[in-house]
C-alpha positions, 0 to 999 in steps of 0.5 A: 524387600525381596521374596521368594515365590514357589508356583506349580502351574497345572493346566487341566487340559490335554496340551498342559506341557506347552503351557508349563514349558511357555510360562518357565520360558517367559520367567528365565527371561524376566532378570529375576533368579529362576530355578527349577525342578520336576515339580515346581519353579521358584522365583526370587527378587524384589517384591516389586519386581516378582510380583509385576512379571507374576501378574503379567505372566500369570494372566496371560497363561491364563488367557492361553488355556481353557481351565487350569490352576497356580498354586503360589507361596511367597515367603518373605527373604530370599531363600535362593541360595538355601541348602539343607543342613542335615 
C-alpha cells in the first residue's frame, strides 16, 4: 500500500534552521520520492518503508532539540505525480 505523507517540522527554539535543514537531508537519503517546498516536505513510498524512516528520523530530531513540533498527514495513494487541473 503506498501513502503520501505531508510533515512541517517546526522546531520552537533560536537554531530551528539546522534542525529543518538536518531532518530534509536525512529524508533525500532514505530511497523514498522526497519533494519540497517553502512550507512543508512530502514523502511518498510503501506504508512500511515511510513509516519505519518517520520513526527513525523523527525521534531523533526530536532528540537533537529542546522543544519543538510535527505536524503529519498521510493519505492513503501516492499522490507524487499530482498536478492541478484548472
Amino acid at each position: 500500500m503506498n501513502i503520501s505523507v505531508e510533515l512541517t517540522f517546526s522546531p520552537l527554539q533560536d537554531d530551528f534552521e539546522e534542525h529543518i535543514i538536518n531532518f530534509i537531508k536525512k529524508l533525500r537519503v532514505s530511497g523514498l520520492t522526497v519533494l519540497e517546498n517553502p512550507l512543508s516536505t512530502q514523502v511518498y513510498g510503501d506504508y512500511d518503508s515511510v513509516m519505519k524512516v518517520l520513526q527513525t528520523e523523527i525521534k531523533t530530531a526530536f532528540e537533537l532539540m529542546d522543544k519543538g513540533l510535527l505536524y503529519m498527514k498521510i493519505v492513503k495513494s501516492d499522490r507524487s505525480a499530482y498536478e492541478p487541473h484548472f
